[in-house]
N, C-alpha and C positions, 0 to 999 in steps of 0.2 A: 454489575454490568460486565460484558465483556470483554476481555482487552485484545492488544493490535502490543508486536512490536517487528521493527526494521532492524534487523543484523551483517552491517556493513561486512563484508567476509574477502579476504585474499586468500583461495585455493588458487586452483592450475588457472584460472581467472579474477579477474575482482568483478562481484557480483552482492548485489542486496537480497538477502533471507528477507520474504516479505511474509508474514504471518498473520493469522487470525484466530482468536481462539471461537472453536466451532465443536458443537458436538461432546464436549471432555479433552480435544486435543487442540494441537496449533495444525490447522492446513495450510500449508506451505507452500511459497513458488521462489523459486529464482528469478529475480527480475536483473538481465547484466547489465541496462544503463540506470537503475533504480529507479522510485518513484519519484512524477513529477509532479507541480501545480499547476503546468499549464497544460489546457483544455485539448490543444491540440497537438500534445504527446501523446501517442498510444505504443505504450512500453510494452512491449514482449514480456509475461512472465510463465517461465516453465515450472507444469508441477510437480512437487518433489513428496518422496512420502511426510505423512505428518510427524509433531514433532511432542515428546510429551512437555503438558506446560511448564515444568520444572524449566526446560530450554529457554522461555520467554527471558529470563534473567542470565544466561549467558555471557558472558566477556574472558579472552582470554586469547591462548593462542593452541589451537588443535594439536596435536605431536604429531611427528610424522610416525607413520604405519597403521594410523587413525583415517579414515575416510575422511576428507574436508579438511585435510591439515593446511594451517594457517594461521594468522590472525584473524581473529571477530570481533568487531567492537558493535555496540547498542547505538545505532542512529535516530533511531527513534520510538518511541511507546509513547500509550496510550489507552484510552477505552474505544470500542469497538462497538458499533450498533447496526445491525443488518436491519435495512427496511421491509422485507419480509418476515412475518410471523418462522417462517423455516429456511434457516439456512440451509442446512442443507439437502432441503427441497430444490432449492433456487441454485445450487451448483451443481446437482444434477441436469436440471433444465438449461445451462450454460448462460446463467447469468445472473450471479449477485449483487446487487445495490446495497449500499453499505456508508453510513458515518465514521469519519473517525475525528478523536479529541488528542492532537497529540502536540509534542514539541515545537514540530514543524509540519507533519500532517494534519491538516484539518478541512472539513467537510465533507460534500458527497462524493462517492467514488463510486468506477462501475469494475469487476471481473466479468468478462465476455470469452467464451470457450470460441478459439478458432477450429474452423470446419475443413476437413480435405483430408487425403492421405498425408500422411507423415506429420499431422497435428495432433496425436492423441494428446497429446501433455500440454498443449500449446495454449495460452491464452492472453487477453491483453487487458492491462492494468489502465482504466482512464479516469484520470479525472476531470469529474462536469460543469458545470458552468454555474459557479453561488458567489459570495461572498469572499471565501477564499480562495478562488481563483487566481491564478496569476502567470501572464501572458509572459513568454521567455525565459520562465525560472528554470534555471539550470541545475539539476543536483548536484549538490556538495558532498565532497568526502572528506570522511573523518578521518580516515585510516592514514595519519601523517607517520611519519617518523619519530618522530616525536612522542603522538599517540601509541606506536607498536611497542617503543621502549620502554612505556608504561603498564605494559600488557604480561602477565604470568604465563609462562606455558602451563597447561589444565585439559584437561581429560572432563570433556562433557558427560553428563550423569548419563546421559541417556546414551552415550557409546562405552560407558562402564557395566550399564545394566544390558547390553546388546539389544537395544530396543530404541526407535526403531530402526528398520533396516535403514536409512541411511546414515548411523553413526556408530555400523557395525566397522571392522578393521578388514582393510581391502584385501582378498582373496593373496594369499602365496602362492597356491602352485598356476604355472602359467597358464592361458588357455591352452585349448586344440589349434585354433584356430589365430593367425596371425591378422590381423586390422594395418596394412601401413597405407597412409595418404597420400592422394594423388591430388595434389591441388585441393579443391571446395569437393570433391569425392573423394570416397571412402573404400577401400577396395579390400577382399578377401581372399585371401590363401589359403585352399584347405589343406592340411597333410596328408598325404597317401593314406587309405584305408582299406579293408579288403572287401575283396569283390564281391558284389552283392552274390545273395545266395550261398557263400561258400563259410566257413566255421571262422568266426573270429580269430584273427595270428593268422589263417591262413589263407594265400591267395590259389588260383585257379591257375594250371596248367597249362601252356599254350597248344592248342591240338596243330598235331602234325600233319602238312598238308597231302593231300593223294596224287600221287602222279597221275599228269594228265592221260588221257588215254589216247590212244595210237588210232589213228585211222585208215581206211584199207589200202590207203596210195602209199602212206611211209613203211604198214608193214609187206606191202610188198618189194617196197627197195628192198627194207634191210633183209628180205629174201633171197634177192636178186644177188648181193652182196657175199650171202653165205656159200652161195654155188661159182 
């Protein structure tokens, strides 16, 4: 059977790595308030690229100059059972049903792909209404103090093997292009470039303007003026 695991994670946020293995890989979201038990949570989870399974077993603390650097600890695993014959038919069509057996996850859950501009990635993580449901469960974290001091720093295999792009080591040279924040906007500065049409390094020439032309009443003054 399949497995499931939850990877409690403090990068630039603290966020839950929620995963399922699908396909030969783990497909991945970032859920930032984690998964819940109650029915009428619907968690934002964004998707991230997949992860290879060796990742499932993860624990430790990212280095920094490593993508994701941080502490990760395992909050929860499990096996994993999608109620359609194809997974990943059913995350195509933007919506897998799915079991899970886990420590503190268990039952039916739904991934529902949201719809609109600016949701490509976006989806939301519910859990349905069974047995193990539970009205007001709040998620726990693990990630104590306690728990981080017990954590080795470690270099994930799959950002040693560069694979996949999300635990490759983040770019050195700086953009083109500056990102600073304006409040909940995002605003761009681009740097000067050269003028369109004209040879890259070089810009265009300001054309010098033509004296206006004279018409017959001034150049008869300045006629008048000579005599």
């Amino acid at each position: 059977m399949a497995i499931f695991v939850v990877q409690e994670h403090q990068a630039t946020r603290r966020h839950w790595d929620f995963r399922l293995e699908i396909g030969g890989a783990l497909k991945s979201w970032a859920v930032p308030k984690g998964p819940s038990l109650d029915p009428s949570q619907r968690r934002l989870a964004i998707s991230v690229p997949d992860h290879d399974l060796e990742h499932a077993g993860y624990e430790g603390i990212i280095p920094e100059g490593v993508y994701g650097a941080g502490p990760v600890l395992i909050w929860d695993r499990g096996t994993f059972e999608p109620v359609a014959e194809d997974a990943e038919a059913a995350l195509r069509g933007g919506e897998l049903l799915f079991r899970l057996k886990g420590r503190r996850l268990n039952g039916e859950f739904a991934l529902v792909k949201m719809r609109g501009p600016g949701r490509e990635r976006a989806w939301l993580l519910i859990k349905k209404r069974d047995a193990h449901a539970r009205a007001g469960w709040e998620t726990p974290s693990l990630l104590t103090p306690e728990a981080v001091a017990r954590l080795r720093i470690k270099t994930p295999a799959c950002a040693a093997a560069g694979s996949p792009p999300a635990c490759q080591s983040r770019p050195r040279s700086a953009p083109r292009n500056r990102r600073l924040s304006s409040g909940s906007a995002v605003v761009t500065r681009m740097k000067p470039g050269p003028s369109r049409g004209s040879p890259r390094g070089l810009t265009r020439k300001p054309r010098a303007r033509r004296p206006a032309a004279s018409s017959p009443a001034s150049r008869g003054a300045k006629s008048a003026r000579k005599k």
